[in-house]
TIKOL-932730 format. One record per atom (N, C-alpha, C, O): residue in one letter; atom name; x, y, z. Coordinates in nm, 4 decimals, always signed. Layout:
REM TIKOL-932730
   aa   at         xx         yy         zz
    A   CA          X          Y          Z
...
REM end
This chain:
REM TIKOL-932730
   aa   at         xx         yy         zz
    X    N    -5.8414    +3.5870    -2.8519
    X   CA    -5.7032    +3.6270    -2.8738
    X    C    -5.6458    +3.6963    -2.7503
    X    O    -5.5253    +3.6946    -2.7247
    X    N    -5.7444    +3.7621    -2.6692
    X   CA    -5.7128    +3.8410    -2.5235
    X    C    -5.6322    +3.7455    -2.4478
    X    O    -5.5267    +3.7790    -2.3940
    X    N    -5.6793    +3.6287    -2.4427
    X   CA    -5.6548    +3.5092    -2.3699
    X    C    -5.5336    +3.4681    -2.4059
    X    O    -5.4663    +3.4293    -2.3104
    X    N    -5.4780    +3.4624    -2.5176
    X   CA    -5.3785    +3.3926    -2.6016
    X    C    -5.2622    +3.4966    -2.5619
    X    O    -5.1589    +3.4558    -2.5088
    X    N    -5.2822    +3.6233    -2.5880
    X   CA    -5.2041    +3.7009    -2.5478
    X    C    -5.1547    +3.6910    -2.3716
    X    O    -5.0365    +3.6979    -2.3379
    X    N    -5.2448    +3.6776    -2.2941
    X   CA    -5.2186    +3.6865    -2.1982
    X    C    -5.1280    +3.5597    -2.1565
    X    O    -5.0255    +3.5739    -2.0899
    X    N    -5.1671    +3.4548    -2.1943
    X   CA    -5.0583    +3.3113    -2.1967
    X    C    -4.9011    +3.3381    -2.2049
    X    O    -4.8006    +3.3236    -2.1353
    X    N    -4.9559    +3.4076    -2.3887
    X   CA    -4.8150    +3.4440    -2.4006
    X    C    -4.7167    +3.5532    -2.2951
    X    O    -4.6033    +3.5125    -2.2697
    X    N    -4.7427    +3.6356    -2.2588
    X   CA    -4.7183    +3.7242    -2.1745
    X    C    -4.7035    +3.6744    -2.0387
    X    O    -4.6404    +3.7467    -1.9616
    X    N    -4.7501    +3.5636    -1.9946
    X   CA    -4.7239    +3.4903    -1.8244
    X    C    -4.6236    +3.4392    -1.8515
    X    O    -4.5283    +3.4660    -1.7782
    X    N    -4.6014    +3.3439    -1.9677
    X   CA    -4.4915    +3.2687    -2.0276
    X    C    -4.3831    +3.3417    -2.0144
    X    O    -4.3042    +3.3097    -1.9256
    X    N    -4.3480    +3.4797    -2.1166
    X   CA    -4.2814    +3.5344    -2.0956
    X    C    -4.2124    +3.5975    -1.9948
    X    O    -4.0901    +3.5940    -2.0082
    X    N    -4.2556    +3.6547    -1.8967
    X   CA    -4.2622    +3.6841    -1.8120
    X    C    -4.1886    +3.5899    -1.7201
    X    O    -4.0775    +3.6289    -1.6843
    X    N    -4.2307    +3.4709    -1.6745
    X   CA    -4.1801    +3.3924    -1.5943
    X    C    -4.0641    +3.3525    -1.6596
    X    O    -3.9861    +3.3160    -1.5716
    X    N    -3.9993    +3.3379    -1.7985
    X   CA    -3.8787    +3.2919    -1.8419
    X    C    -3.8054    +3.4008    -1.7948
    X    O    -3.7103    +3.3761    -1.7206
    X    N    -3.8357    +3.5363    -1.8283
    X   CA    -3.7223    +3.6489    -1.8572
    X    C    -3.7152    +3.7018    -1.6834
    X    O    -3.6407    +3.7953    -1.6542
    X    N    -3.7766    +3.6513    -1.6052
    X   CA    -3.7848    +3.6609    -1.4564
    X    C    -3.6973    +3.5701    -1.3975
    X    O    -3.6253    +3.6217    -1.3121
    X    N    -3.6795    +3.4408    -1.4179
    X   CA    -3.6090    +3.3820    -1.3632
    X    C    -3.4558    +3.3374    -1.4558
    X    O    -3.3722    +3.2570    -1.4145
    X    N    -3.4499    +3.3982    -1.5617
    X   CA    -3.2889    +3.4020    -1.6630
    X    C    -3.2805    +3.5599    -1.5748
    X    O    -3.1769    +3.5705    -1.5092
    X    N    -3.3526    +3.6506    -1.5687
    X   CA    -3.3085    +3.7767    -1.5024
    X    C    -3.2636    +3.7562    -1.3773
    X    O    -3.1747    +3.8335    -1.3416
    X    N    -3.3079    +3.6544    -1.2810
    X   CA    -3.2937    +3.6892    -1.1502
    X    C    -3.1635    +3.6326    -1.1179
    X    O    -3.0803    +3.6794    -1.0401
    X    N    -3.1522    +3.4684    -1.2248
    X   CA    -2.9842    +3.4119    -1.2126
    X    C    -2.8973    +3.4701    -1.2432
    X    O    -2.7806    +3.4449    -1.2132
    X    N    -2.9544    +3.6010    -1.3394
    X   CA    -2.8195    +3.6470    -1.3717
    X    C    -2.7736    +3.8299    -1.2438
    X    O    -2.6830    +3.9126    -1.2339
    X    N    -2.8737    +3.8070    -1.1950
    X   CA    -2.8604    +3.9286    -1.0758
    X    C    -2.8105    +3.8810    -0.9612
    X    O    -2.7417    +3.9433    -0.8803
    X    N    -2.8472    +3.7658    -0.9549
    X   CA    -2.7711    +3.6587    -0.8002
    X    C    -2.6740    +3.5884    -0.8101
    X    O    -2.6119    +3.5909    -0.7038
    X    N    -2.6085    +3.4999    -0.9142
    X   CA    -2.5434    +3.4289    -0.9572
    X    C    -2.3871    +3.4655    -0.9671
    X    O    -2.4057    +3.5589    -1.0452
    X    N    -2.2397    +3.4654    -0.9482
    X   CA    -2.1415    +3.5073    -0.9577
    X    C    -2.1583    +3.4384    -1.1410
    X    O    -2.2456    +3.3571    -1.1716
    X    N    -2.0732    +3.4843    -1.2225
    X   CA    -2.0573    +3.5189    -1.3895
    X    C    -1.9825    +3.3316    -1.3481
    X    O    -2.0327    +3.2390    -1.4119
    X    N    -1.8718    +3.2988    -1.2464
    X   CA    -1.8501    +3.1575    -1.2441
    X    C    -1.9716    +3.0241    -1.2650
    X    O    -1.9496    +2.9292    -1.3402
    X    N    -2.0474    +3.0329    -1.2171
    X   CA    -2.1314    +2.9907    -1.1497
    X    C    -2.2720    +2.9912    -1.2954
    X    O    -2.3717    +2.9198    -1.2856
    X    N    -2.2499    +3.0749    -1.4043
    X   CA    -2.3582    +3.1257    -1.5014
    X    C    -2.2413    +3.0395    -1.5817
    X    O    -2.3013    +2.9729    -1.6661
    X    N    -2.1144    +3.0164    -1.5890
    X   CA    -2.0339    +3.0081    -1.7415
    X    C    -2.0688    +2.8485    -1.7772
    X    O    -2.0373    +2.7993    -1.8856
    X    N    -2.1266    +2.7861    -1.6892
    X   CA    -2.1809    +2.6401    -1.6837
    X    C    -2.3740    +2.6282    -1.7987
    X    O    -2.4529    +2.5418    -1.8369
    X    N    -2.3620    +2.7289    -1.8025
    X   CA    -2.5699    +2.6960    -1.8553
    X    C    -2.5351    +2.8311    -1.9408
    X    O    -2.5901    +2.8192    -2.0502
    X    N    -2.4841    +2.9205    -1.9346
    X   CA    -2.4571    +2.9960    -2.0211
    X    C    -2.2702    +3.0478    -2.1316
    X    O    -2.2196    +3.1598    -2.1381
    X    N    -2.2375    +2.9645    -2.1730
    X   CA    -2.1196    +2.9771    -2.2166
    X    C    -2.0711    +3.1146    -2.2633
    X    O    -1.9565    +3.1533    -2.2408
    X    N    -2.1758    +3.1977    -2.3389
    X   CA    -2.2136    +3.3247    -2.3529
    X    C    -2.1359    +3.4370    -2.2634
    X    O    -2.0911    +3.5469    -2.2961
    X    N    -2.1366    +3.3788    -2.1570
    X   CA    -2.0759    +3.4781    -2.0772
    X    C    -1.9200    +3.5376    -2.0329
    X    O    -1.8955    +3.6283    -1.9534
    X    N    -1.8347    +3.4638    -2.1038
    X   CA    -1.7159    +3.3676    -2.1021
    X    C    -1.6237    +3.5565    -2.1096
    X    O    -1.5594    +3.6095    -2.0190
    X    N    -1.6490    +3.6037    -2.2281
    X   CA    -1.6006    +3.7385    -2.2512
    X    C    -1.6709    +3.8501    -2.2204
    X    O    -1.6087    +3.9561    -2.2271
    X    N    -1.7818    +3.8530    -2.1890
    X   CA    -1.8829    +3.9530    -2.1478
    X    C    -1.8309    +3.9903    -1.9951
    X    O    -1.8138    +3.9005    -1.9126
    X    N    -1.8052    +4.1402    -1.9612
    X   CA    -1.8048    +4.1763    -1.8437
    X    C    -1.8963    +4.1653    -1.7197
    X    O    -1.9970    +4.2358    -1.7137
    X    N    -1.8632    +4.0746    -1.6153
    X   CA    -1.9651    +4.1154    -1.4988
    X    C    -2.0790    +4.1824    -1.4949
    X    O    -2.1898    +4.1305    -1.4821
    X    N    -2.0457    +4.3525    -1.5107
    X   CA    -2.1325    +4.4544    -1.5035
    X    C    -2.2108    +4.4072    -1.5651
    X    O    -2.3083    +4.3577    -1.5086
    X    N    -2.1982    +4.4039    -1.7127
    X   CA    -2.3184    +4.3681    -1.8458
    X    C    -2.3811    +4.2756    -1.8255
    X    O    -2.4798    +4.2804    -1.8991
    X    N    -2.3817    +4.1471    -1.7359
    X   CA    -2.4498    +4.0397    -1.7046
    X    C    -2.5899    +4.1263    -1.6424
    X    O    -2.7066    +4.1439    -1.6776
    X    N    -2.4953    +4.1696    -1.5220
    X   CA    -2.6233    +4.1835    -1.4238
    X    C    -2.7105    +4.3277    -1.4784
    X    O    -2.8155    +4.3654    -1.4264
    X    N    -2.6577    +4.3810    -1.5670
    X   CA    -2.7289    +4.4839    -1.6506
    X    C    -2.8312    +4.4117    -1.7168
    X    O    -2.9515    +4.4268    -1.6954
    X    N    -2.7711    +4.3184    -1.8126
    X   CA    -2.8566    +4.2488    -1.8946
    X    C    -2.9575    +4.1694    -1.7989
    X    O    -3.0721    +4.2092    -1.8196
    X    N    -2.9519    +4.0753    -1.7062
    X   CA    -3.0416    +4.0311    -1.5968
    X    C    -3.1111    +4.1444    -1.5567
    X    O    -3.2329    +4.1279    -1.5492
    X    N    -3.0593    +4.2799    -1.5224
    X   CA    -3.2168    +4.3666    -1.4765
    X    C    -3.3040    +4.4252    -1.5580
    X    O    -3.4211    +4.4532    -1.5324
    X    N    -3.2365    +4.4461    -1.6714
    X   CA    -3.3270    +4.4579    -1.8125
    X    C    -3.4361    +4.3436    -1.8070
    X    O    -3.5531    +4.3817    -1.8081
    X    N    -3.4155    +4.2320    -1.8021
    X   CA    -3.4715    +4.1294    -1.8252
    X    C    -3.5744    +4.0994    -1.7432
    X    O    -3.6777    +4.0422    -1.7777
    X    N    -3.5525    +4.1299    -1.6560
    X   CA    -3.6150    +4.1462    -1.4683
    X    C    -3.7620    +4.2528    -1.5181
    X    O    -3.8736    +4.2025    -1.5308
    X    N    -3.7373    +4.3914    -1.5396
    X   CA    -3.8108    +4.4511    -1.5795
    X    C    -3.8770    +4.4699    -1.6453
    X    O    -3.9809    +4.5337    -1.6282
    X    N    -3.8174    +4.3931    -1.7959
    X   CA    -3.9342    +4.3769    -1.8848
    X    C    -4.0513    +4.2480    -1.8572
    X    O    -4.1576    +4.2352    -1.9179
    X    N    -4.0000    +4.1615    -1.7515
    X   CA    -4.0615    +4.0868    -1.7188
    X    C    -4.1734    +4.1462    -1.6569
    X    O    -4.2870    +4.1297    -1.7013
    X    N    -4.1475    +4.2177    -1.5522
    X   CA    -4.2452    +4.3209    -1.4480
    X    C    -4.3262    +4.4026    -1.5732
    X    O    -4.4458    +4.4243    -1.5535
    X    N    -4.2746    +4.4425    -1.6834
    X   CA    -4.3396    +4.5130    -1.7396
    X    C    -4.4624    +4.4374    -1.8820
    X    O    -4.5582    +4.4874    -1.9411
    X    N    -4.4147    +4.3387    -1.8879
    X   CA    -4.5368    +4.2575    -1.9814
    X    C    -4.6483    +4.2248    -1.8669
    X    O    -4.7599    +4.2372    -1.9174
    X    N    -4.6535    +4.1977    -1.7685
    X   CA    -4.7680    +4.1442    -1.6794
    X    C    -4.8359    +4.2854    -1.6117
    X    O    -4.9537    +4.3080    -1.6394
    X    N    -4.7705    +4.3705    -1.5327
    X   CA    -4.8374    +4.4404    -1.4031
    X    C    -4.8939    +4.5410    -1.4788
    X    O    -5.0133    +4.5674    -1.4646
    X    N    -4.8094    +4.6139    -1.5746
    X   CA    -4.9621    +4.7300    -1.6024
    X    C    -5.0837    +4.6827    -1.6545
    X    O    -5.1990    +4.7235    -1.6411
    X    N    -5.0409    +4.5998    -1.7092
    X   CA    -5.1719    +4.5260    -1.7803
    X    C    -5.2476    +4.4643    -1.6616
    X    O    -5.3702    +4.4750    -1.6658
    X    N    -5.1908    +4.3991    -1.5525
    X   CA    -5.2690    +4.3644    -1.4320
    X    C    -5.3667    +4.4298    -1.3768
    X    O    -5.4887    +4.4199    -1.3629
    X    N    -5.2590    +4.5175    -1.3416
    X   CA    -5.3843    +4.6885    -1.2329
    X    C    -5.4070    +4.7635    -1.2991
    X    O    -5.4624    +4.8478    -1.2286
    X    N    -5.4017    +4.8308    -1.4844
    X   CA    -5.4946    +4.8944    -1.5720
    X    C    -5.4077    +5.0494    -1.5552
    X    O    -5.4511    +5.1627    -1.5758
    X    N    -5.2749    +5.0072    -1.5115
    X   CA    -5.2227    +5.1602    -1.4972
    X    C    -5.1170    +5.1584    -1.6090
    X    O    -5.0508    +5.0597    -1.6410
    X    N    -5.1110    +5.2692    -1.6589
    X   CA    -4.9768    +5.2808    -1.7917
    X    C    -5.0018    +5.1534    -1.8249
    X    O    -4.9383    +5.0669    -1.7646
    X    N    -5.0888    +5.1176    -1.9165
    X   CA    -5.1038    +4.9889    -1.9849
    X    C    -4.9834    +4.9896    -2.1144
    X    O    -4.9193    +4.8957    -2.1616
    X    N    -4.9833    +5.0826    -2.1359
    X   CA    -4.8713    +5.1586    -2.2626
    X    C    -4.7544    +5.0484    -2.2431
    X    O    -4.7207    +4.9701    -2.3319
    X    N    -4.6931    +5.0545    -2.1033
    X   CA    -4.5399    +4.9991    -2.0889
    X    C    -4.5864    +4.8221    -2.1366
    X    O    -4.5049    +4.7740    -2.2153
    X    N    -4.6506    +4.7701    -2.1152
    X   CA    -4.6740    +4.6419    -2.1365
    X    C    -4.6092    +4.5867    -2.3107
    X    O    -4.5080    +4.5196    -2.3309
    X    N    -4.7093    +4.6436    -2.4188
    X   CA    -4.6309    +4.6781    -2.5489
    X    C    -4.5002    +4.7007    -2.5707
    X    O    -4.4185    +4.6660    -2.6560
    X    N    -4.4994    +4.7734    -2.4641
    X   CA    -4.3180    +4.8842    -2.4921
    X    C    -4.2426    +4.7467    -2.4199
    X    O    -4.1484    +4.7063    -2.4880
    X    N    -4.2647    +4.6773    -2.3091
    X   CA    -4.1628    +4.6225    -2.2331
    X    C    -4.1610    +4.5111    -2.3381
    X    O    -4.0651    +4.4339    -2.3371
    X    N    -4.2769    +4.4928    -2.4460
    X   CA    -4.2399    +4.3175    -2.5183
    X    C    -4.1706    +4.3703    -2.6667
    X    O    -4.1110    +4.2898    -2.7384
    X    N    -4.1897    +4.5567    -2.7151
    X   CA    -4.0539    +4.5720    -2.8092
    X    C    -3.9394    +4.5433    -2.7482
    X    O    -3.8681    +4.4558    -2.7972
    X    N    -3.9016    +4.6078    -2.6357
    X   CA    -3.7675    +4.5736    -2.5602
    X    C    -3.7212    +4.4045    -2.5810
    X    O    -3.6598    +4.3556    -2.6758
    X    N    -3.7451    +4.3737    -2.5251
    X   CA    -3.7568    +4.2054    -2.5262
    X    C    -3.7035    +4.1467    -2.6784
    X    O    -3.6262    +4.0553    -2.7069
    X    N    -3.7935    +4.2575    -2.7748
    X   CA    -3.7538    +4.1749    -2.9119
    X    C    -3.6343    +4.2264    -2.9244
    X    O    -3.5516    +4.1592    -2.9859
    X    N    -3.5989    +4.3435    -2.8758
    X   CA    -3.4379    +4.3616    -2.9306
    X    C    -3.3529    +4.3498    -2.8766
    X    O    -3.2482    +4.3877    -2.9291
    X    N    -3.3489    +4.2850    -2.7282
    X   CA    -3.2693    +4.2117    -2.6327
    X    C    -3.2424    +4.0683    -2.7228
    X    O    -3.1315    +4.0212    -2.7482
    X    N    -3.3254    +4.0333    -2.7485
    X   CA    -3.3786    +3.8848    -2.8144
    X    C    -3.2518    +3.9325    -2.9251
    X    O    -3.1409    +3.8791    -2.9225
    X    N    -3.2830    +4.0230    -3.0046
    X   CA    -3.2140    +4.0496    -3.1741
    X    C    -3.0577    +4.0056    -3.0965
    X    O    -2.9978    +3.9004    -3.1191
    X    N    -3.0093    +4.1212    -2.9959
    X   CA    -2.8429    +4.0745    -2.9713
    X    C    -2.8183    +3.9506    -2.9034
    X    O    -2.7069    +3.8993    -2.8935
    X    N    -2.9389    +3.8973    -2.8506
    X   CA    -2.9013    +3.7234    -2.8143
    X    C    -2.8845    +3.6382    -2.8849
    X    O    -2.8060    +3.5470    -2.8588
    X    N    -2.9415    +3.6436    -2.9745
    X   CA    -2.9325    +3.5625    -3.1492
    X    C    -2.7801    +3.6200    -3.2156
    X    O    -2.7120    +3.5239    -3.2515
    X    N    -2.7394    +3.7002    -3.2301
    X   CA    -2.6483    +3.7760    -3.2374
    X    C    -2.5261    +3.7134    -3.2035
    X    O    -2.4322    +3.6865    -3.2785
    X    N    -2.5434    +3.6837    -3.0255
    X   CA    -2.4283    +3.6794    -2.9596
    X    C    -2.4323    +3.5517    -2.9533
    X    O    -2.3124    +3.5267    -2.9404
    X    N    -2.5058    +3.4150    -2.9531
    X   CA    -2.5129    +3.3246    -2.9640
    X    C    -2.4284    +3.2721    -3.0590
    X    O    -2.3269    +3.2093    -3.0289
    X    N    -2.4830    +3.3059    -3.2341
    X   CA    -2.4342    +3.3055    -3.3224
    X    C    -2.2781    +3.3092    -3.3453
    X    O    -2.2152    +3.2212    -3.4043
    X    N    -2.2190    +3.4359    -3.2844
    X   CA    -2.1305    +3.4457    -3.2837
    X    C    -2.0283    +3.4097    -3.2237
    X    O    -1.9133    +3.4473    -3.2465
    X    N    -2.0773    +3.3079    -3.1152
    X   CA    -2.0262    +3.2102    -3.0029
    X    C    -2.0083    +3.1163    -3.0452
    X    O    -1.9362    +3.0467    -2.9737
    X    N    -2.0407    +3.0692    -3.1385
    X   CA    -2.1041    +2.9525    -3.2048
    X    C    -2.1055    +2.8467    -3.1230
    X    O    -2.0466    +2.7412    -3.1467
    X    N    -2.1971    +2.8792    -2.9870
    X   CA    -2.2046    +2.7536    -2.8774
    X    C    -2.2074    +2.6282    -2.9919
    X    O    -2.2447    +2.6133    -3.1083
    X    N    -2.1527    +2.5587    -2.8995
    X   CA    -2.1613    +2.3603    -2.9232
    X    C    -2.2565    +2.3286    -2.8128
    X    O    -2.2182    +2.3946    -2.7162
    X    N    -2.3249    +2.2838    -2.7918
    X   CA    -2.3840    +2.1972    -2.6696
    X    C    -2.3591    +2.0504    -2.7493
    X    O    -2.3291    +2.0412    -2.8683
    X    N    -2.3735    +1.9675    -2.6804
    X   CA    -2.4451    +1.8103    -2.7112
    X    C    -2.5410    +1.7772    -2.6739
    X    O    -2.5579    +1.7797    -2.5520
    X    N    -2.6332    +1.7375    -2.7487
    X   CA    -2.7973    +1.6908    -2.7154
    X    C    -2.7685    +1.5853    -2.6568
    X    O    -2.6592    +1.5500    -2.6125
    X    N    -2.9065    +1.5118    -2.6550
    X   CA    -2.9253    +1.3479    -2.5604
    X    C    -2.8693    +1.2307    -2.6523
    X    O    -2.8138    +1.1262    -2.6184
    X    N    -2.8926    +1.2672    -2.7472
    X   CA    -2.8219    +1.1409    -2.8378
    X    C    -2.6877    +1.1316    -2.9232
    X    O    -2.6629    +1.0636    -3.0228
    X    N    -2.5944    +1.2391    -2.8384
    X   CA    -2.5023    +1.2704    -2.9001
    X    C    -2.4562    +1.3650    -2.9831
    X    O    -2.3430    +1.4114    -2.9697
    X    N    -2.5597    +1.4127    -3.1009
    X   CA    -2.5701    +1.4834    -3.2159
    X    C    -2.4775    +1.6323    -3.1669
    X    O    -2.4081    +1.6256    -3.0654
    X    N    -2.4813    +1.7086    -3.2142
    X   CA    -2.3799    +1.8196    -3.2047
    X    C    -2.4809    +1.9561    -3.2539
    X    O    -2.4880    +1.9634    -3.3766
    X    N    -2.5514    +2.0534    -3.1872
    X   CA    -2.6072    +2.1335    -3.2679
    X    C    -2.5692    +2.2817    -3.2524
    X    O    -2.5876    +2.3296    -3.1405
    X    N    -2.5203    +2.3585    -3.3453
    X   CA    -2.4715    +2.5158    -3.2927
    X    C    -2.5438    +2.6070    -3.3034
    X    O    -2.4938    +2.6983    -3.3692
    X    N    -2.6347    +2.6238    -3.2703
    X   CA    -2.7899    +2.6916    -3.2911
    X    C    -2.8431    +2.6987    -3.2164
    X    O    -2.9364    +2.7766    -3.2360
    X    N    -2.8417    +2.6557    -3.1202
    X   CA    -2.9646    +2.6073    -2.9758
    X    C    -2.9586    +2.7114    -2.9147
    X    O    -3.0696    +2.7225    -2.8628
    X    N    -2.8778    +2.8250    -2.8780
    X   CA    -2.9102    +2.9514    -2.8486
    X    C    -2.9805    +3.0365    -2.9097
    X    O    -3.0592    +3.1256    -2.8781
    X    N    -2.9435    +2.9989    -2.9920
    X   CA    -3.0112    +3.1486    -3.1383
    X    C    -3.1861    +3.0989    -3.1417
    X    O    -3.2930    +3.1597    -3.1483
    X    N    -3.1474    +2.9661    -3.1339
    X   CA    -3.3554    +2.9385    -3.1934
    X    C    -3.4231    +2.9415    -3.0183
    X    O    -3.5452    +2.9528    -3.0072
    X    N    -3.3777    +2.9358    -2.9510
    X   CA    -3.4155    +3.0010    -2.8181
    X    C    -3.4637    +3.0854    -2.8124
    X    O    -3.5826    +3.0961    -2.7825
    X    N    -3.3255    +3.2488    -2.8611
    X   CA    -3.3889    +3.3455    -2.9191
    X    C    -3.4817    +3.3864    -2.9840
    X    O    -3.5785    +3.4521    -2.9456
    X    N    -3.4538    +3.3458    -3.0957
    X   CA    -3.5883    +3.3815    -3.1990
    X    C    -3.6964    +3.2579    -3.1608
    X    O    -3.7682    +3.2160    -3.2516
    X    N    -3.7052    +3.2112    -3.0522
    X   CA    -3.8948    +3.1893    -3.0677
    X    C    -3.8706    +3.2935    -2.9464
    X    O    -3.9172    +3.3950    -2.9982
    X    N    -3.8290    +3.3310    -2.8235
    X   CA    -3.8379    +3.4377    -2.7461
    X    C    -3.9144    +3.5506    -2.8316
    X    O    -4.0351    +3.5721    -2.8209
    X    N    -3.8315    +3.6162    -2.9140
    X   CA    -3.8942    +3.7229    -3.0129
    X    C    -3.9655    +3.6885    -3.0546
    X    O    -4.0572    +3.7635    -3.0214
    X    N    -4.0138    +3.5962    -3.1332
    X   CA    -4.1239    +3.5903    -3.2119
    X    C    -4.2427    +3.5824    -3.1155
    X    O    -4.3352    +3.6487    -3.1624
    X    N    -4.2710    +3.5329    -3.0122
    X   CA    -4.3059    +3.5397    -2.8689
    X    C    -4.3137    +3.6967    -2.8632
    X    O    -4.4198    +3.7171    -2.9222
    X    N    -4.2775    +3.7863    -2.8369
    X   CA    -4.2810    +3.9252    -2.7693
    X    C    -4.2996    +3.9925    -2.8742
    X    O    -4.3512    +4.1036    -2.8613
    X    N    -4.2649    +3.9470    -2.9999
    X   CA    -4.3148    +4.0207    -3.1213
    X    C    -4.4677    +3.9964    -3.1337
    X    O    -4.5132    +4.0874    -3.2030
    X    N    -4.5268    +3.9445    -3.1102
    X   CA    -4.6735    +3.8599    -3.1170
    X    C    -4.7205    +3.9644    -3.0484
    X    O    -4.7966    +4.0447    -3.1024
    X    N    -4.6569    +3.9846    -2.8409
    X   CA    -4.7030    +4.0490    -2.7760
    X    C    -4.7238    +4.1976    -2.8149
    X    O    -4.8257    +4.2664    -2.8082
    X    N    -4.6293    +4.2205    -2.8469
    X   CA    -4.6238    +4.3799    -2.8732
    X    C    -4.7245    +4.3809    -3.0002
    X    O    -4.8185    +4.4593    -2.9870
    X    N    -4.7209    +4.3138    -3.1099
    X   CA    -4.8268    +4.3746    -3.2371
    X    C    -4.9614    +4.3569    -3.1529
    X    O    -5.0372    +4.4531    -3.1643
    X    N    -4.9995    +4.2695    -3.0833
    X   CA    -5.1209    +4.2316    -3.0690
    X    C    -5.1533    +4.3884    -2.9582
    X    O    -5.2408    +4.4671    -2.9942
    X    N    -5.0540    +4.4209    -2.7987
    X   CA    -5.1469    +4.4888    -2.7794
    X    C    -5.0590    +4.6340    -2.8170
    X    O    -5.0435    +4.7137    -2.7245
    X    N    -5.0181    +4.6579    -2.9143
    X   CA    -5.0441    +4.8326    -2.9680
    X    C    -5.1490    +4.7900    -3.0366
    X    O    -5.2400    +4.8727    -3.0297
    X    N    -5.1733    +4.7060    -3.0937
    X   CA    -5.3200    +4.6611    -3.2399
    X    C    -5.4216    +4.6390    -3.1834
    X    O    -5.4666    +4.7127    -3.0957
    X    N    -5.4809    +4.5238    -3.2270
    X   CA    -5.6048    +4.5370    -3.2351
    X    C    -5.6155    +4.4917    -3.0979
    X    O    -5.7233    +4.5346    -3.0569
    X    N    -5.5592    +4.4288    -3.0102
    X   CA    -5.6039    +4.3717    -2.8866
    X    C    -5.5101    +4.4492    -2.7337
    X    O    -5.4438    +4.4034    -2.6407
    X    N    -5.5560    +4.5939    -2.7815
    X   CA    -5.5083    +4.6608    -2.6664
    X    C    -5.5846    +4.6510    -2.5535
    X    O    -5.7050    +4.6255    -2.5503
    X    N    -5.5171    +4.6704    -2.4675
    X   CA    -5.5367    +4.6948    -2.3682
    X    C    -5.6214    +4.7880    -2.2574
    X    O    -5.6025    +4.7727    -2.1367
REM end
């Protein structure tokens, strides 16, 4: 399960690292194309929300790496779940449209993004405050 966790946690990590870093480099023009989400959201809050994201990324992998404040690792994948909670949230309430490959129409594809994200970092966090700490 050490192993499984740790998957999960590279995974993570590398998603919320590179959605963090587009949204720290990226002008909000340039994001309203892959993220529609952003359309009413202020500037500031982007790149807020991108360094949140940035960090909890840094924070599911490195303490757990070098064995220091292993603590934040747990803590950075609660964060995550409740970043996750207002992305589902704000999705929802966007009620993005995308169009898939075959046409179909689905308004959800943000939100279930979300919630496997969380359910993902929810995994992380029970597993290492529990039985597979760190």
């Amino acid at each position: 399960m050490n192993v499984v966790l740790w998957i999960i946690q590279i995974l993570l990590a590398a998603v919320f690292a590179g959605v963090g870093l587009a949204k720290l480099s990226q002008p909000k023009e340039k994001l309203r194309d892959v993220m529609r989400w952003v359309d009413p959201v202020p500037p500031s809050q982007v790149k807020s929300l991108g360094a949140v994201e940035l960090l909890a990324a840094a924070g599911l992998v490195l303490p757990a790496a070098i064995g220091i404040a292993t603590v934040l690792t747990p803590l950075a994948a609660v964060g995550l779940v409740i970043v996750m909670i207002g992305g589902i949230l704000v999705h929802l309430r966007a009620r993005e449209q995308q169009t898939s490959q075959d046409g179909r129409r689905t308004e959800i594809q943000g939100a279930v993004a979300c919630a496997v994200l969380l359910v993902l970092a929810a995994v992380v966090a029970w597993g290492r405050f529990g039985p597979y700490a760190l």
